[in-house]
C-alpha positions in Angstrom: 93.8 41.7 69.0 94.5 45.4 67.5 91.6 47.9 67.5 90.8 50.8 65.7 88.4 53.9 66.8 86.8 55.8 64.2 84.9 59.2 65.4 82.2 61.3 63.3 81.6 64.2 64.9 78.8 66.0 63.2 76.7 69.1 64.0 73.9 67.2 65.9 75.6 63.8 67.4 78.3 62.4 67.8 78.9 58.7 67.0 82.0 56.4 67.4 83.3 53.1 66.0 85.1 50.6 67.8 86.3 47.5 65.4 89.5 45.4 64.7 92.2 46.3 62.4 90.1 43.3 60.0 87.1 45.0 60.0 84.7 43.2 62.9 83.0 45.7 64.4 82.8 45.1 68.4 81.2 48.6 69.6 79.0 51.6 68.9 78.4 54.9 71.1 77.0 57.8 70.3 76.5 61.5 72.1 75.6 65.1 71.7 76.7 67.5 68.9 80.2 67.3 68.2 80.8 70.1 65.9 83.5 72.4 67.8 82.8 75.2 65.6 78.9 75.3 67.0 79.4 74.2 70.7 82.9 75.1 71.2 86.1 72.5 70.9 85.2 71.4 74.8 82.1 70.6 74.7 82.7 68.8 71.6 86.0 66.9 72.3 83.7 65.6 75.7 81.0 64.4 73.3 83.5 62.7 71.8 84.9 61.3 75.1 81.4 59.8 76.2 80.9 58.1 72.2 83.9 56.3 72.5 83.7 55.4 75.8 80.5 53.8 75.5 81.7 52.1 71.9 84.8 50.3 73.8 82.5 49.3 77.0 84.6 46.2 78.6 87.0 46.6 75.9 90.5 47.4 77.0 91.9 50.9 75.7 95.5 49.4 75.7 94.5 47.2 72.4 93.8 50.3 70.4 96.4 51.0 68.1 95.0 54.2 66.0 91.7 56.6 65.6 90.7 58.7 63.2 88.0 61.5 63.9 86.7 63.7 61.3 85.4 67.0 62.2 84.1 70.3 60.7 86.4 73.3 61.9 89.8 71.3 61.9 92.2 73.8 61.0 91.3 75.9 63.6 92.3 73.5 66.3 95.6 73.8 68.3 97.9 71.2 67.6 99.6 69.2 70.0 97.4 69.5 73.3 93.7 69.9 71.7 90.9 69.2 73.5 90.3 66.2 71.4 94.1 64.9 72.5 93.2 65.5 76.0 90.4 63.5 76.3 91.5 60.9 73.9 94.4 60.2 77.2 91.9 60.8 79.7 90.4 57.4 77.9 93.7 55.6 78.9 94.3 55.4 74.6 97.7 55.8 74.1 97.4 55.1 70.0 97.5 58.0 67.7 94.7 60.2 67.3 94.7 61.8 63.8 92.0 64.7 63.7 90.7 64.8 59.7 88.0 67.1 58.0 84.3 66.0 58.2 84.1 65.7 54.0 87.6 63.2 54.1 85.3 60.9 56.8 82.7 60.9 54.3 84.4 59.9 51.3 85.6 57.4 52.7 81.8 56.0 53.9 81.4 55.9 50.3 84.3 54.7 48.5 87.9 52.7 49.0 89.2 54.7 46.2 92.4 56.7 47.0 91.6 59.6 45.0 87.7 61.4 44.3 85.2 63.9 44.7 82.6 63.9 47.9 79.5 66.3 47.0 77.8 66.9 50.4 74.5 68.7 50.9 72.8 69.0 54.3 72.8 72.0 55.9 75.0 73.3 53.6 77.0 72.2 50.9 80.5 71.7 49.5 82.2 69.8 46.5 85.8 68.7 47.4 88.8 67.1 46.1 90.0 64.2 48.5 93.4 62.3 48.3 94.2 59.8 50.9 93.3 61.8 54.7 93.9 65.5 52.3 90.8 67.4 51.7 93.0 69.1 48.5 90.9 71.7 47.1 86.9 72.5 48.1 84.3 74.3 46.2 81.5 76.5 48.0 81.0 75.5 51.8 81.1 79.0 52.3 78.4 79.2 54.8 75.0 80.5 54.1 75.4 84.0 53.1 77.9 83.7 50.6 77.5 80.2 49.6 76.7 76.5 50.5 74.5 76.9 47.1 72.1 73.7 46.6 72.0 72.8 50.8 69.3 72.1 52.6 69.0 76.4 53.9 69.7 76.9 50.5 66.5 75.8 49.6 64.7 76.9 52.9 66.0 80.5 52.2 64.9 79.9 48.4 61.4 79.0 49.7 60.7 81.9 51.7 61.8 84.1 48.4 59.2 82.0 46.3 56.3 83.1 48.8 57.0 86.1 50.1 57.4 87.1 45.7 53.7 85.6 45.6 51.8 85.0 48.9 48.5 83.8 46.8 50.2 80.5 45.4 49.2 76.8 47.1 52.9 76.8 47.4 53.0 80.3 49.9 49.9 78.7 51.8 51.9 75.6 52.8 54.8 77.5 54.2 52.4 80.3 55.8 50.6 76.7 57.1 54.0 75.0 58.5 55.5 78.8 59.8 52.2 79.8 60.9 52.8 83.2 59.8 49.4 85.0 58.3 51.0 87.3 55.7 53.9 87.8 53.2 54.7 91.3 55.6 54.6 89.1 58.7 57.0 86.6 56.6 59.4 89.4 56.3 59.5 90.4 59.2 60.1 87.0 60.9 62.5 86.4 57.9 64.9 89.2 59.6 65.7 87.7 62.9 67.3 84.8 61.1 65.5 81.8 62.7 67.8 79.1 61.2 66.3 76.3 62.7 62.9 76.7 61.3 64.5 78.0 57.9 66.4 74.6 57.7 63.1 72.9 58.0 61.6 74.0 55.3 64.2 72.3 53.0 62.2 68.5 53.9 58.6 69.9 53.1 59.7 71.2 49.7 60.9 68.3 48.6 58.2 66.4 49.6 55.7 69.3 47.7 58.3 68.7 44.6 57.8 65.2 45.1 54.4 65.4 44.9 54.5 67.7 42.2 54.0 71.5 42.8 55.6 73.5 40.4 56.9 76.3 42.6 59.1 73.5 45.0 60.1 71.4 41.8 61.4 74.4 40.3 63.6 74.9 44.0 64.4 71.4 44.0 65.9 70.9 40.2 67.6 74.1 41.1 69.2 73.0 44.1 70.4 70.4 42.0 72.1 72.2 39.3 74.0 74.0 41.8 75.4 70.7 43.1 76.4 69.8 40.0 78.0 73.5 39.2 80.4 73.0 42.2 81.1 69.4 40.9 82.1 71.3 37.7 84.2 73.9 39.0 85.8 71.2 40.9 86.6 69.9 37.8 88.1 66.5 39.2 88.1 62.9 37.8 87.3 60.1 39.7 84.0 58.3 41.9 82.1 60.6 43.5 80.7 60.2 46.8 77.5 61.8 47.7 77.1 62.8 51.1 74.6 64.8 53.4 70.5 64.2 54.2 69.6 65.7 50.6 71.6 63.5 48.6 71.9 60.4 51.2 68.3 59.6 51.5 65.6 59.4 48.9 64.9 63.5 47.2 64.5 65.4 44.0 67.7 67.0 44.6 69.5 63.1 44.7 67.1 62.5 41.9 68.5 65.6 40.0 72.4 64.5 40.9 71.7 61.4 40.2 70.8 61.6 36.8 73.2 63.6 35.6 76.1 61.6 36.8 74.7 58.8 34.9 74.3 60.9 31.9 77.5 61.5 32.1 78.8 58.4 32.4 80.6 59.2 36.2 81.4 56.7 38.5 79.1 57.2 42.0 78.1 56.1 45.2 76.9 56.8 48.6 78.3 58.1 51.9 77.2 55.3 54.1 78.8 55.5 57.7 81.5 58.3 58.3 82.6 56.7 61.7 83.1 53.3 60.0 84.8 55.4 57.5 87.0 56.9 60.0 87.9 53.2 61.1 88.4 52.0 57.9 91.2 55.1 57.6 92.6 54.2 61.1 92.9 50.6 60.1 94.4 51.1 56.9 98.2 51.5 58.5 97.4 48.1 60.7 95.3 45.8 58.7 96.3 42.5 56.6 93.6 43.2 54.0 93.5 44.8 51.0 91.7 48.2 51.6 88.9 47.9 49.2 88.4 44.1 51.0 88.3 45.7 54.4 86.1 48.6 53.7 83.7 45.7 52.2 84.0 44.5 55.7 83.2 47.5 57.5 80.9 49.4 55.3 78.8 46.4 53.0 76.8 47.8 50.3 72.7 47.9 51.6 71.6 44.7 50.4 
């Protein structure tokens, strides 16, 4: 029996796959935040270490014949003796390890294409070109200042503009409410010391306002959307896209706003499901008997 790990190692947890080269899932683990680029390459590779290790419980290490983690932050890794390679042997795996970026995991949650475009917005947001374990070309996911247009602090940021411009609007009141700050001047000021956290938060209430039907937060939301969709264009690839990231994974007005363009335009699309069964399914890939779109069935089945 060969096994396969696949790793995601995202910005708040860690979570790790454990499943044969024909697609059975045997074991799940999970840990801390395991983006090296927030907590250090370390802490993260140990995070890492403590999912898997919990995924292959009783299992023996010596069966595994390949993993695949996908990570933020991968160019900047050493190669050779990374932390990630370290631990991986501390395991007892002797199988490859192939480190991949976080947006090639996620395209493959969503699709057993070879080829396509993954749109993510969370935090932030990117639009890239993927070919086989090659993130070829991105556009935006250049961090909040100078990019990561249509993300989830894109629209938090966008939401403090919107009431600190007018401070009398239901819209201003909610965000005083959830901030409890009493006034556009004390909004500025706590605006200054960057509190990303509580900035990122925002990005959930106003699409539940635009959901709901204020005017200020639909006008956010639709515009979040558009930017999505302006990085898909500059992309300028053919092929499925893959939506991926809280805003356009689970049920908002920016999806909504995705969503119906890419049917207007006749695109083919779908949604990033699991990125650690989607690092399995690329670990597999060398190892496995089955067609690839028959074992990513296997691993990733379509909800419902």
């Amino acid at each position: 029996m060969n096994l396969v790990i696949g790793v995601d190692a995202g910005g708040t947890a860690t979570r790790a796959v454990v499943a044969t080269v024909n697609g059975e899932v045997l074991g799940r683990g999970s840990a801390g935040p395991g983006n090296p680029l927030t907590v250090g390459a370390p802490a993260a590779a140990a995070a890492m270490g403590h999912a898997v290790r919990t995924a292959l419980g009783a299992l023996p290490p010596s069966l595994v014949v390949r993993g695949v983690i996908g990570l933020a932050g991968v160019s900047g890794l050493p190669s050779g003796h990374s932390p990630y390679d370290i631990e991986w042997k501390a395991l007892g795996l002797t199988g490859p390890l192939v480190v991949v970026g976080d947006a090639v995991t996620a395209f493959a949650a969503g699709s057993p294409a070879p080829s396509g475009v993954v749109l993510i917005a969370g935090t932030g947001a990117v639009a890239a070109h993927v070919t086989g374990s090659l993130v070829v070309r991105a556009v935006d996911g250049n961090g909040w200042l100078l990019g990561d247009c249509g993300s989830g602090r894109w629209i938090g940021l966008a939401a403090l503009r919107v009431a600190a411009r007018d401070w009398s609007t239901p819209f201003a009141a909610t965000v005083a409410a959830e901030l409890d700050i009493p006034s556009a001047d004390a909004l500025i000021a706590w605006a200054q010391r960057l509190p990303f956290a509580e900035i990122d938060a925002l990005a959930p209430l106003v699409c539940t306002l635009a959901a709901a039907g204020d005017p200020a937060a639909r006008s956010i939301t639709v515009g979040a959307a558009a930017e999505l969709i302006r990085s898909l264009d500059d992309l300028a690839v053919e092929g499925p896209v893959v939506l991926s990231g809280s805003l356009l994974t689970s049920e908002t007005p920016v999806r909504e706003g995705v969503l119906s363009t890419l049917r207007e335009r006749g695109v083919p699309h779908s949604t990033s499901r699991d990125p650690a069964a989607g690092a399995a399914w690329l670990a597999a890939l060398p190892h496995t008997p089955l067609p690839p779109a028959d074992l990513h069935a296997t691993l990733l089945p379509s909800p419902g």
